[in-house]
C-alpha positions in Angstrom: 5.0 -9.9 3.7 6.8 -6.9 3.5 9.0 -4.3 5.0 9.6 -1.1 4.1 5.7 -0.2 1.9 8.2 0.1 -1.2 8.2 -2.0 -4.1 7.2 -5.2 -2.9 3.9 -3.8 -1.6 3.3 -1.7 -5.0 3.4 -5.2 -6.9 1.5 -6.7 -4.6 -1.2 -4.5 -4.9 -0.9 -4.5 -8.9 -1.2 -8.2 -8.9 -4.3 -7.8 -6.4 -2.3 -9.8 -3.2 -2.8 -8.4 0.3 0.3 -7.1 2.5 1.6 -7.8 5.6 4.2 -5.6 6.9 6.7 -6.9 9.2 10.3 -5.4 10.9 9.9 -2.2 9.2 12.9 -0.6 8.5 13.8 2.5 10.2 13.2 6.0 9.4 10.7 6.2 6.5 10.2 2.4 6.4 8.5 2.4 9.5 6.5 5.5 8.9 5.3 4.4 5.4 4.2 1.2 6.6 2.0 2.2 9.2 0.5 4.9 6.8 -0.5 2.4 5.2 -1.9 0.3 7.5 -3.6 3.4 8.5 -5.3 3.7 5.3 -6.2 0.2 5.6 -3.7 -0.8 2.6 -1.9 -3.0 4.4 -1.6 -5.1 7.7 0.8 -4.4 10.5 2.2 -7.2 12.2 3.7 -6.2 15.5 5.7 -9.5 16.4 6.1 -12.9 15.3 3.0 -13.9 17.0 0.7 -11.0 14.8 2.8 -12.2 12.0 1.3 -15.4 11.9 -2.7 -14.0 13.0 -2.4 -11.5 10.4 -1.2 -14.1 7.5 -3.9 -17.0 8.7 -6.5 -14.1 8.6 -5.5 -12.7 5.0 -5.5 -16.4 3.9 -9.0 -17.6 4.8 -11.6 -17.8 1.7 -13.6 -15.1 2.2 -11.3 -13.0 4.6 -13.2 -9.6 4.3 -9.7 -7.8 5.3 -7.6 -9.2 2.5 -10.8 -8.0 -0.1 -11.1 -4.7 1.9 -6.8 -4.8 1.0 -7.5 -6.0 -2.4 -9.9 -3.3 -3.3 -8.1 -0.4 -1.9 -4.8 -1.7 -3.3 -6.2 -1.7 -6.7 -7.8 1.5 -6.4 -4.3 3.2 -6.8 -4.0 2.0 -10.4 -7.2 3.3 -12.0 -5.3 6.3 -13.5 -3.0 6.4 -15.6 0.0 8.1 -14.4 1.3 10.3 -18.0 -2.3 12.1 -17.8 -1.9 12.8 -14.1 1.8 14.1 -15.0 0.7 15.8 -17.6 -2.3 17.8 -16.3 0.1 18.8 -13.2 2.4 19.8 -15.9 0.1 22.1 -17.4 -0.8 23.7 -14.1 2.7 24.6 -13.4 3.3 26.2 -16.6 0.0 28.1 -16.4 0.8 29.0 -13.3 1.9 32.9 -12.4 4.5 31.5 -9.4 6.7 29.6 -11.4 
């Protein structure tokens, strides 16, 4: 359970844990976390009473949300980040505009 689809949700993902977002903060908080619920990263829990749904749902053996959350969370670590620096990198320095 998270709050602001910083940190916390980054390591959850790494570690291959579903996330429940909950209070988000304001401002950019608020907008990340529904992104990613959006995208199906995460769960949104409105209140204390979808707080508790959304956690007993993620929990269950088998809970076809928290592998859908799994998957897609994983997904964002299948590159490695220097390559994807450097080949932007290059572009920029290739590029006539810069």
């Amino acid at each position: 359970v998270e709050n602001a689809a910083g940190q916390t949700a980054m390591e959850a993902f790494a570690v291959g844990l579903p996330v429940v977002s909950f209070r988000p903060l304001p401002g950019h908080g608020r907008a990340g976390v529904l992104r990613m619920a959006d995208l199906g990263l995460t769960s949104f829990a409105a209140d204390d009473e979808a707080l508790q749904r959304r956690v007993a749902e993620l929990a269950l053996p088998g809970s076809t949300r928290a592998a859908g959350q799994i998957e897609r969370g994983r997904a964002l670590f299948t590159a490695d980040p220097a390559a994807i620096i450097g080949a932007v990198a290059v572009r920029v320095w290739r590029s006539p505009h810069r």
